[in-house]
Gaussian input, Z-matrix of N, CA and C with variables (Angstrom, degrees):
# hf/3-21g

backbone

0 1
 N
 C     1     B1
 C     2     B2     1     A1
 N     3     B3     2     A2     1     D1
 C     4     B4     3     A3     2     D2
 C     5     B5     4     A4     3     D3
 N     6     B6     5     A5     4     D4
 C     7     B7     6     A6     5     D5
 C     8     B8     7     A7     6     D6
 N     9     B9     8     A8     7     D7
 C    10    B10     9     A9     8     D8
 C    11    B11    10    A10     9     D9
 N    12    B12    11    A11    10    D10
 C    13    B13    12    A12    11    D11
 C    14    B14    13    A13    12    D12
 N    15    B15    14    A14    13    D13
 C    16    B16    15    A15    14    D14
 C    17    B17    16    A16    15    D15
 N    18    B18    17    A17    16    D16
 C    19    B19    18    A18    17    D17
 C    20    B20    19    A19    18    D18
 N    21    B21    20    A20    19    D19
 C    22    B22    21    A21    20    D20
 C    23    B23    22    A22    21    D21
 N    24    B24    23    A23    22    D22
 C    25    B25    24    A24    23    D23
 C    26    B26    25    A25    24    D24
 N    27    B27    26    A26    25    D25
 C    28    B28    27    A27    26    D26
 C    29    B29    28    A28    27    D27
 N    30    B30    29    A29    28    D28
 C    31    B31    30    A30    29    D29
 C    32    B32    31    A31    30    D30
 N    33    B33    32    A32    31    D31
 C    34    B34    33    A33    32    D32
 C    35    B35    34    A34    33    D33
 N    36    B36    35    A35    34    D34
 C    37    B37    36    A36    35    D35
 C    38    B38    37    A37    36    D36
 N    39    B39    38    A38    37    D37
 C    40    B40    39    A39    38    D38
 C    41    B41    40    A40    39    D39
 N    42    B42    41    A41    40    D40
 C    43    B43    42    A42    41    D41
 C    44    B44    43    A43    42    D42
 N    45    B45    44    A44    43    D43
 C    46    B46    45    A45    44    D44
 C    47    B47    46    A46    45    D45
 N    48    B48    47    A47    46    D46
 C    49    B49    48    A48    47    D47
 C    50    B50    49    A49    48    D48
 N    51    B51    50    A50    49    D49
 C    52    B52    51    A51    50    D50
 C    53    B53    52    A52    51    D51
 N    54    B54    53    A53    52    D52
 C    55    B55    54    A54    53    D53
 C    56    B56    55    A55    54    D54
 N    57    B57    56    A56    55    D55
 C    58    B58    57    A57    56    D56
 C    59    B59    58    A58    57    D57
 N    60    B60    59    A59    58    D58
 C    61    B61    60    A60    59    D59
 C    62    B62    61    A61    60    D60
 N    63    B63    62    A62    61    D61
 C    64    B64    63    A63    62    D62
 C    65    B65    64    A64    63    D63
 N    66    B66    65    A65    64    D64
 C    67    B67    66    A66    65    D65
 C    68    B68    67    A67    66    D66
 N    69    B69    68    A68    67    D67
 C    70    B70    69    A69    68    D68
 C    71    B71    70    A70    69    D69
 N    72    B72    71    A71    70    D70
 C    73    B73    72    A72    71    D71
 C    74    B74    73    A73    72    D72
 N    75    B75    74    A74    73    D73
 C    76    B76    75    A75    74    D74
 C    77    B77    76    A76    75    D75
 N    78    B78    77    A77    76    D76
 C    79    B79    78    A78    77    D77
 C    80    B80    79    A79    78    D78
 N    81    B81    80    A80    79    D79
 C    82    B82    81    A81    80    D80
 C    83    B83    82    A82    81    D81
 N    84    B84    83    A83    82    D82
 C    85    B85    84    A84    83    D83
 C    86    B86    85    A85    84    D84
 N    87    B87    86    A86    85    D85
 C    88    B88    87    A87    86    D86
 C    89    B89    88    A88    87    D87
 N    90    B90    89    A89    88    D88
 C    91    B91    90    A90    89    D89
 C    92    B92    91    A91    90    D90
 N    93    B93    92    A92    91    D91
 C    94    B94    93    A93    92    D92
 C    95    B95    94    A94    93    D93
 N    96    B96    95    A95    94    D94
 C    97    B97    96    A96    95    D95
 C    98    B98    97    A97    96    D96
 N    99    B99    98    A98    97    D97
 C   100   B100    99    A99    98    D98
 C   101   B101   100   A100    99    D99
 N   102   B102   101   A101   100   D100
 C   103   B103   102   A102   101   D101
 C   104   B104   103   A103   102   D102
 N   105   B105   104   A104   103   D103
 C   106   B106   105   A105   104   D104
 C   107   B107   106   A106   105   D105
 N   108   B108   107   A107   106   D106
 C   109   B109   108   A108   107   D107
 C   110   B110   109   A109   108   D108
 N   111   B111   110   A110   109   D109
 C   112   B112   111   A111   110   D110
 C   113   B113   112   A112   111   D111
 N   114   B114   113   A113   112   D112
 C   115   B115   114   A114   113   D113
 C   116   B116   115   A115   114   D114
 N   117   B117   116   A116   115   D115
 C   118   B118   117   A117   116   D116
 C   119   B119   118   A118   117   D117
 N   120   B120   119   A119   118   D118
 C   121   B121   120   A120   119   D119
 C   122   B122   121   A121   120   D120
 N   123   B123   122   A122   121   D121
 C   124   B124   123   A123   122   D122
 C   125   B125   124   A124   123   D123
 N   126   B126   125   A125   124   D124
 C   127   B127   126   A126   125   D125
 C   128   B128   127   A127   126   D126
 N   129   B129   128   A128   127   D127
 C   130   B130   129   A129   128   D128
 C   131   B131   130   A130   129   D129
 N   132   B132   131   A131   130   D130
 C   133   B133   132   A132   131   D131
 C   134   B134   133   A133   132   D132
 N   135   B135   134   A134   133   D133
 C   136   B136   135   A135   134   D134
 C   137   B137   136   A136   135   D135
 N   138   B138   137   A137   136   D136
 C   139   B139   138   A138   137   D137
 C   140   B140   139   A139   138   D138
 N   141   B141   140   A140   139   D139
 C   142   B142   141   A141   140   D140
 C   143   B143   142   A142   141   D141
 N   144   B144   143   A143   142   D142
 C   145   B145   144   A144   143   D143
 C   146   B146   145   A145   144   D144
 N   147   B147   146   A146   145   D145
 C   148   B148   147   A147   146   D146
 C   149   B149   148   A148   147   D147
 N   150   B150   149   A149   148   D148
 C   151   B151   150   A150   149   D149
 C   152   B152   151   A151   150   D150
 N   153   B153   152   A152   151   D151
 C   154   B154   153   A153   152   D152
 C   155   B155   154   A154   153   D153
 N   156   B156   155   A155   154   D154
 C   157   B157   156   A156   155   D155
 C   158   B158   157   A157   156   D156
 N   159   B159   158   A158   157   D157
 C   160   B160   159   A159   158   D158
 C   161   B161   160   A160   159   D159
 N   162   B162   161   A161   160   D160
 C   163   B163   162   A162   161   D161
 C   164   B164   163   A163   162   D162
 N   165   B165   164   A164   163   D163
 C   166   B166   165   A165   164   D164
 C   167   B167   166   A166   165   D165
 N   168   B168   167   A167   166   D166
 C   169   B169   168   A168   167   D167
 C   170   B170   169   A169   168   D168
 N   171   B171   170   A170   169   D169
 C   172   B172   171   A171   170   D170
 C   173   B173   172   A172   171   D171
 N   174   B174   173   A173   172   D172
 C   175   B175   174   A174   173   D173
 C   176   B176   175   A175   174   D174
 N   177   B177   176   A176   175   D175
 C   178   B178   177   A177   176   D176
 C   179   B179   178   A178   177   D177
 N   180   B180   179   A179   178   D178
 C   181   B181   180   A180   179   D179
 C   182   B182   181   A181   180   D180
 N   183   B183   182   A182   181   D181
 C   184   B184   183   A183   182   D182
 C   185   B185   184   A184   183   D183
 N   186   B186   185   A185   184   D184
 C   187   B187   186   A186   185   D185
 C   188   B188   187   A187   186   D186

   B1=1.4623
   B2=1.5306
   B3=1.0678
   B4=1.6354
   B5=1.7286
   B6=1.3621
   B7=1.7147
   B8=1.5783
   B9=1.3865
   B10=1.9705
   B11=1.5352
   B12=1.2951
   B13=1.2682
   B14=1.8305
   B15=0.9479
   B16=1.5907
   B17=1.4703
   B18=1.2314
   B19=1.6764
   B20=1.6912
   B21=1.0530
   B22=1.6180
   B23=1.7068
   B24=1.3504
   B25=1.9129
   B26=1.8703
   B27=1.5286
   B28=0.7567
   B29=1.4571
   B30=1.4458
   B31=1.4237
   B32=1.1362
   B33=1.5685
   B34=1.3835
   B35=1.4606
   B36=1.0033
   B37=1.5538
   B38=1.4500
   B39=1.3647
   B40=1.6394
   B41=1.4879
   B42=1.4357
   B43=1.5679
   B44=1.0772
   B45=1.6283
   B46=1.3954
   B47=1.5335
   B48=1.6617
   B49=1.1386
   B50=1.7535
   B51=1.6334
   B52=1.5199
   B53=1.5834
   B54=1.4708
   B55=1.7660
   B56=1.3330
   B57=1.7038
   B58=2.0623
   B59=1.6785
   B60=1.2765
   B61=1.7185
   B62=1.4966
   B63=1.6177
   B64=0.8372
   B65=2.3619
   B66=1.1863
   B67=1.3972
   B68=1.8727
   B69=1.3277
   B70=1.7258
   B71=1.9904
   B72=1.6551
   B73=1.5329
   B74=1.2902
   B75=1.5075
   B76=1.2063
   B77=1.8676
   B78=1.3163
   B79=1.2863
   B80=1.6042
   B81=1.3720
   B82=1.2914
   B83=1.9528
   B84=1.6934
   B85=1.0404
   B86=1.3810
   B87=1.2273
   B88=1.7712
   B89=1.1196
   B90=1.3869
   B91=1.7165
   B92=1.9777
   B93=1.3618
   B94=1.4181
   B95=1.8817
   B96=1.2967
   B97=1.3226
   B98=1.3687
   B99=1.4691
   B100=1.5412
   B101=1.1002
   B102=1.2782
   B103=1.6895
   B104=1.3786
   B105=1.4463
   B106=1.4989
   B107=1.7360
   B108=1.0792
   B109=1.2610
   B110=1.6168
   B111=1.0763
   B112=1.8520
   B113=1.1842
   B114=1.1742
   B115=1.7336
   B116=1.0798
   B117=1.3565
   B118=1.4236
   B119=2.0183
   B120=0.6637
   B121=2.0236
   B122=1.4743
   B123=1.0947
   B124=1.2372
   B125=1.8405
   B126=1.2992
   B127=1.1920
   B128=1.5743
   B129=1.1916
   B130=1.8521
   B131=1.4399
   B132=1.4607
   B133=1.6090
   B134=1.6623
   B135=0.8140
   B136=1.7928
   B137=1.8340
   B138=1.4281
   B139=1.0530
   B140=1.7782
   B141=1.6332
   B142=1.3815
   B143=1.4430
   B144=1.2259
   B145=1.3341
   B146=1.7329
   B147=1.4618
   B148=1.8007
   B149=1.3544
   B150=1.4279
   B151=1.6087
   B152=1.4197
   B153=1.0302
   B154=2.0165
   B155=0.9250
   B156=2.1551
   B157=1.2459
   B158=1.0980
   B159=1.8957
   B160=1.4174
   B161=1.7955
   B162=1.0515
   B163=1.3866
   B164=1.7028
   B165=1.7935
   B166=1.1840
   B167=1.4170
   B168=1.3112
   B169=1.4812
   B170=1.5114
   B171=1.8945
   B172=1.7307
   B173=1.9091
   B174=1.1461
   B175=1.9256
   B176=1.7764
   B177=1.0400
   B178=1.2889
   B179=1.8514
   B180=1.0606
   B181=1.8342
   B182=1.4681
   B183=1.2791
   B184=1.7232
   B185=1.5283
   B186=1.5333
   B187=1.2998
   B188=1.5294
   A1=108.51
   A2=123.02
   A3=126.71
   A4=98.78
   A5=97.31
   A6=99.51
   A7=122.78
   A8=94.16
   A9=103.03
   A10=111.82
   A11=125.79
   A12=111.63
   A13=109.48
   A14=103.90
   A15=97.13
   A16=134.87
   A17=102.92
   A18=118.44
   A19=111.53
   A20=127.26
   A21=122.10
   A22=120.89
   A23=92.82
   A24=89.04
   A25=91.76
   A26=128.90
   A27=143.60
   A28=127.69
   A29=95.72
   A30=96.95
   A31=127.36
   A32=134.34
   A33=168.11
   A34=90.56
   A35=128.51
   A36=131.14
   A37=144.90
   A38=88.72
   A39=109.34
   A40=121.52
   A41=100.46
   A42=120.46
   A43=144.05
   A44=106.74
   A45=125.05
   A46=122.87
   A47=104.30
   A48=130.91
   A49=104.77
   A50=118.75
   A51=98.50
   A52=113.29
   A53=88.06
   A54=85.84
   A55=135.94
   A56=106.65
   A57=122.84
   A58=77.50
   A59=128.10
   A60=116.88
   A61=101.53
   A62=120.05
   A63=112.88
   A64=115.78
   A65=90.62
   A66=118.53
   A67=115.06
   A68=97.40
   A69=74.26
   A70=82.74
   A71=99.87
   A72=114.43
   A73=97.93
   A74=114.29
   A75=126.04
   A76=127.93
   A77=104.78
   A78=102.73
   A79=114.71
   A80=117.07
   A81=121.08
   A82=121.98
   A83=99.22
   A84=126.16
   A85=128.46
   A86=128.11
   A87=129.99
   A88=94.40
   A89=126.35
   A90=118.03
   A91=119.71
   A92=97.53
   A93=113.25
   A94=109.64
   A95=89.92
   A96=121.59
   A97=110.57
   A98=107.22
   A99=110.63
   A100=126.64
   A101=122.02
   A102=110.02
   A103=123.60
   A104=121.00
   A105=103.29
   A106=94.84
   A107=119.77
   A108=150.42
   A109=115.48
   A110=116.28
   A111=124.91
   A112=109.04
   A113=138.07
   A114=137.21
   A115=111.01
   A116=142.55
   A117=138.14
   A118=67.91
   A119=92.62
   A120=111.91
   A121=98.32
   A122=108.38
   A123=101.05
   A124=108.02
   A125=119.94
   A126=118.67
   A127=134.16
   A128=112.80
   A129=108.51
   A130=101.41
   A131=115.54
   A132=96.04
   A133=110.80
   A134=111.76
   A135=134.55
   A136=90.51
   A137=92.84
   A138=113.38
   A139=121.10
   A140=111.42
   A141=110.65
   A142=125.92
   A143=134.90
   A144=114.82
   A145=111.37
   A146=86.62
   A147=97.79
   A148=110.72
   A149=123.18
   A150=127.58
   A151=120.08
   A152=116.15
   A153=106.67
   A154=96.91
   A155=140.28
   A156=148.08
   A157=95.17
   A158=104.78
   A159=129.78
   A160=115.96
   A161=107.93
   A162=108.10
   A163=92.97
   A164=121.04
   A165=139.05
   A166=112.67
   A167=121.72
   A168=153.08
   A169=100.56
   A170=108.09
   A171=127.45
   A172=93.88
   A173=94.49
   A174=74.24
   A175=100.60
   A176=139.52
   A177=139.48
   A178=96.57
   A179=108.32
   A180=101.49
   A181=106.25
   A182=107.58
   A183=105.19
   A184=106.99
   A185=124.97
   A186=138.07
   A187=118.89
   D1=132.75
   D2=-164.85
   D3=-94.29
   D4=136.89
   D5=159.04
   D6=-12.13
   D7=157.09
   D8=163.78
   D9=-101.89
   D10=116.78
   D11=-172.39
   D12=-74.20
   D13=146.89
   D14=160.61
   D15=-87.67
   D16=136.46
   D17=-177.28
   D18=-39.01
   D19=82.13
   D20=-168.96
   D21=-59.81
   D22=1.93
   D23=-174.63
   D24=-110.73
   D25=-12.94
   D26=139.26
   D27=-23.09
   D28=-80.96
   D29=-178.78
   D30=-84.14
   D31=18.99
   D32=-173.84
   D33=-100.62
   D34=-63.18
   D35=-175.51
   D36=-84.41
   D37=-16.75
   D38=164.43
   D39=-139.14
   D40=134.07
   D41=154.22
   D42=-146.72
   D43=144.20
   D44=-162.81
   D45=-78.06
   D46=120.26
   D47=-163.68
   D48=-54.93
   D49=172.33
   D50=163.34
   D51=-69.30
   D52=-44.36
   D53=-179.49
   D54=-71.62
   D55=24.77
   D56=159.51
   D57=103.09
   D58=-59.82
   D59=-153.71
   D60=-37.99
   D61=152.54
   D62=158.70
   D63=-107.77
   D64=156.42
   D65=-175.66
   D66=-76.65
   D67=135.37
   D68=-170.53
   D69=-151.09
   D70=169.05
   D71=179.26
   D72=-99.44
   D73=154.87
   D74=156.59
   D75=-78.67
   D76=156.30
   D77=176.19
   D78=-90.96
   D79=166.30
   D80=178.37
   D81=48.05
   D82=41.35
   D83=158.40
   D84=-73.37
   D85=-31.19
   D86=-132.33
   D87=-102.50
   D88=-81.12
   D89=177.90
   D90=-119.75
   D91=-165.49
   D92=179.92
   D93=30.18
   D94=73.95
   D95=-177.09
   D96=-71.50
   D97=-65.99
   D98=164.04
   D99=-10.69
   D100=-68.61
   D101=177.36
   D102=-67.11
   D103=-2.53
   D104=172.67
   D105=-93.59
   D106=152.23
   D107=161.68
   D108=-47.17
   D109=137.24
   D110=-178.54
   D111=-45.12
   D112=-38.74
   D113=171.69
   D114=-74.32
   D115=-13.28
   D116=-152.75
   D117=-102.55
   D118=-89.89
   D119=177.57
   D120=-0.94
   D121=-52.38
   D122=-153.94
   D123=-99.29
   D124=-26.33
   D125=140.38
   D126=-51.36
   D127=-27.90
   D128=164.54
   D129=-54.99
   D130=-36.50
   D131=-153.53
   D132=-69.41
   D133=-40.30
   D134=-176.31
   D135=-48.31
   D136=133.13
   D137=178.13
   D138=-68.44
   D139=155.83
   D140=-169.54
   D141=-124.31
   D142=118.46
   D143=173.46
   D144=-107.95
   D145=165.94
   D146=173.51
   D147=-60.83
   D148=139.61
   D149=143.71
   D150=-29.25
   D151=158.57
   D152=-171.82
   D153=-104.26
   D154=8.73
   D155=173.64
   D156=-56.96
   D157=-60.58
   D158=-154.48
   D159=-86.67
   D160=10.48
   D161=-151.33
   D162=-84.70
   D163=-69.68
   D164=175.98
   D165=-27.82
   D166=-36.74
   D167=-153.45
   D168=-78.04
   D169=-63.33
   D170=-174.30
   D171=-80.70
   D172=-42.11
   D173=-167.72
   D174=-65.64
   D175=-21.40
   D176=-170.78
   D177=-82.77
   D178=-35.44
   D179=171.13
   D180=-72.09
   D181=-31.00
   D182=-163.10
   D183=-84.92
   D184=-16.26
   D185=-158.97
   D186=35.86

């Protein structure tokens, strides 16, 4: 039975913490910043993890 390949846009986007959580980017980062508001700004920066719905789901793409 041959390997599972991994999802490559997957593992571009997530990584696993020491402590199993996995690590994830936010959306509506990249440009035209300006219109969101100083709290919105400053909440992108703060780091993100997966839901633990979703978690079983990404580590099985990520192998």
């Amino acid at each position: 039975m041959p390997k599972m390949k991994s999802v490559k846009g997957a593992t571009k986007r997530f990584k696993v913490k020491k402590n199993g959580t996995i690590k994830r980017g936010k959306a509506f980062r990249s440009h035209i910043l300006t219109k969101q508001d100083a709290q919105t700004r400053r909440d992108q920066n703060k780091p993100a993890t997966v839901a633990k719905a979703d978690a079983a789901n990404i580590k099985a793409m990520i192998n």
